[in-house]
C-alpha positions in Angstrom: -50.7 -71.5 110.1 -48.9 -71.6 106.5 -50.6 -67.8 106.4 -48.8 -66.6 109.5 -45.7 -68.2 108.5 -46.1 -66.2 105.0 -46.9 -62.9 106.9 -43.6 -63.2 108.6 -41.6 -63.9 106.1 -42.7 -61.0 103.9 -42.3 -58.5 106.9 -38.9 -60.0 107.0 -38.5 -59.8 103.8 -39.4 -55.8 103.8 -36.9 -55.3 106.4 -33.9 -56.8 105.3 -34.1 -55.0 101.7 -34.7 -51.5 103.5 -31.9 -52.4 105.5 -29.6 -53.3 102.3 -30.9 -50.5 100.3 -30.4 -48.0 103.5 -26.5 -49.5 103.8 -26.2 -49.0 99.6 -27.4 -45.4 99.9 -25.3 -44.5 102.6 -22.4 -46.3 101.0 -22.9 -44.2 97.7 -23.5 -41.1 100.0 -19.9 -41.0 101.7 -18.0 -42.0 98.6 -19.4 -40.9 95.5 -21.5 -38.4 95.4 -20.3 -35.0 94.8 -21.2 -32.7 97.3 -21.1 -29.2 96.0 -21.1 -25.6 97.6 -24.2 -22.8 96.8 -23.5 -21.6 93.7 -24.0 -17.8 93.0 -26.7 -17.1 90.9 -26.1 -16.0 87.6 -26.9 -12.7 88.0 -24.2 -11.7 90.8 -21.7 -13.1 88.2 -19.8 -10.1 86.1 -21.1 -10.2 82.4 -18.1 -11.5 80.5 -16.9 -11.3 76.7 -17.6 -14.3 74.5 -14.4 -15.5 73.5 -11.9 -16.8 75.7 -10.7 -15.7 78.7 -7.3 -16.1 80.3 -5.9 -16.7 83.8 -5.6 -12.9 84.2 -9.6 -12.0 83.1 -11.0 -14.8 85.4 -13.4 -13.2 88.0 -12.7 -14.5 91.5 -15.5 -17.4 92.3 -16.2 -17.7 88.3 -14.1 -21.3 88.4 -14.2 -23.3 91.1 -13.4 -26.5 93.1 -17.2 -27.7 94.5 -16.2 -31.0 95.3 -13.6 -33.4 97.1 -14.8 -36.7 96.3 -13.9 -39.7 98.6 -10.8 -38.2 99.9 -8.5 -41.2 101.1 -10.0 -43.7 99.0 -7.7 -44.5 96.4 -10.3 -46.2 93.7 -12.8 -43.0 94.2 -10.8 -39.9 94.6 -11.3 -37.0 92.7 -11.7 -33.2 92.1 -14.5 -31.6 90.3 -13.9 -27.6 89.2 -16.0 -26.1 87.9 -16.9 -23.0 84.9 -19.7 -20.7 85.8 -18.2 -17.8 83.4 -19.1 -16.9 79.5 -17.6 -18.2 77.0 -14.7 -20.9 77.3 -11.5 -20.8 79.4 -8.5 -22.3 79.0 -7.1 -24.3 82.2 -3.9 -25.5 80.2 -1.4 -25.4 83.0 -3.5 -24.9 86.0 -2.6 -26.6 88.9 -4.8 -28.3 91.8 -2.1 -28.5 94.6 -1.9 -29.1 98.5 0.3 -28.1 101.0 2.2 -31.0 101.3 3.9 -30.5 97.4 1.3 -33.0 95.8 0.3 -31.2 92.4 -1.5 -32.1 89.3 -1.2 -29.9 86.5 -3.8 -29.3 83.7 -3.0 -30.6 80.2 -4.5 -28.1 77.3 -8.1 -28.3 78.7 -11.3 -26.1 77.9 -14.1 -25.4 79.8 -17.0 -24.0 78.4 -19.9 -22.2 80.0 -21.2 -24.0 82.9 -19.0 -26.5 82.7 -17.4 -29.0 85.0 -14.3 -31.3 85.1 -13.4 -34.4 87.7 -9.7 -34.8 87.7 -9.2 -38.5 89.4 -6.0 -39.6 91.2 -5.8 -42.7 89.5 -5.0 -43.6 86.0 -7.2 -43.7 82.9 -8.1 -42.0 79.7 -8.8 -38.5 79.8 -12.1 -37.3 78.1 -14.0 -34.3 78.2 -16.1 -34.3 81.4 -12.4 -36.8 83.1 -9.3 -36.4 83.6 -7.0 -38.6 85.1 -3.8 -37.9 87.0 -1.7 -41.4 87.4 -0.9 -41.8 91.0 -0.8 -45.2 92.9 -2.2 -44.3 95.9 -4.9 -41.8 98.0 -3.7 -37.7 97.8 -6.4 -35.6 99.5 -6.5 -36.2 103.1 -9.1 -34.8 105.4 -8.4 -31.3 107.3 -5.7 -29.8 104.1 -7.2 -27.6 101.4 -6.8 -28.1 97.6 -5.4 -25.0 96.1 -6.9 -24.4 92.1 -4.1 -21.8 90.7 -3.3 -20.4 87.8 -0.1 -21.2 85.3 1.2 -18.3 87.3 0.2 -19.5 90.6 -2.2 -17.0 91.4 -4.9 -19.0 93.6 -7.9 -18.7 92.2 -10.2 -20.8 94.4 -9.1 -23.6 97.4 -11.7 -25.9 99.0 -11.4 -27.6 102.5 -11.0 -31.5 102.2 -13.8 -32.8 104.5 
């Protein structure tokens, strides 16, 4: 009997920790992870100088938005852009913008060469791979696009907010 007793509780056991790690997972899924568009290989990509590039020698598609994370949710909310050109380039007073007059503006900021920045809503200390813009409360909605432009507000790229 005490072996039956012990059979059940480990099959119990195995299915209440699939069911919490499913719940985690899915969790994680919808609210952090970055879910990012096909990238064009490297090759389709025009060969660019070395040095840096400004607003005006920026291929179309060469920087990027790929992802809207957790759109509406305050503590998680970001934007990650996104280098795929040569050399650096300077995104000091780009803008990531909506339609509804919400805009964050890019302090002096480099990207290099396959790089890739998340710009939060919220407040914190900016570093190299982070920045932070310093609202109090959710900016991207669902359904509105995020417009990445240039200081002279050329659009360069906009992504649809899932």
């Amino acid at each position: 009997m005490d072996r039956r007793k012990l059979i059940y509780y480990l099959l119990l056991n195995v299915f209440v920790s699939a069911c919490v790690t499913t719940a985690i997972l899915y969790w994680y899924d919808r609210n952090y992870r970055a879910v990012t568009l096909p990238q064009a290989p490297a090759a389709a990509l025009p060969a660019l100088a070395t040095g840096a590039e400004t607003a005006e020698s920026v291929p179309e598609g060469v920087v990027q938005i790929v992802s809207v994370i957790g759109a509406g949710n305050f503590e998680v909310e970001g934007v990650v852009v996104k280098y795929a050109g040569q050399g650096e380039l300077d995104l000091t007073g780009w803008h990531l913008k909506d339609a509804v007059g919400h805009t964050f503006t890019f302090p002096p900021f480099k990207l290099f060469k396959d790089g890739a920045v998340q710009v939060h809503t919220g407040g914190g200390a900016n570093t190299a791979i982070d920045l932070f813009w310093g609202q109090r409360q959710a900016v991207w909605q669902s359904g509105q696009a995020v417009l990445l432009t240039t200081p002279e507000g050329d659009v360069q790229d906009s992504y649809p907010v899932p």
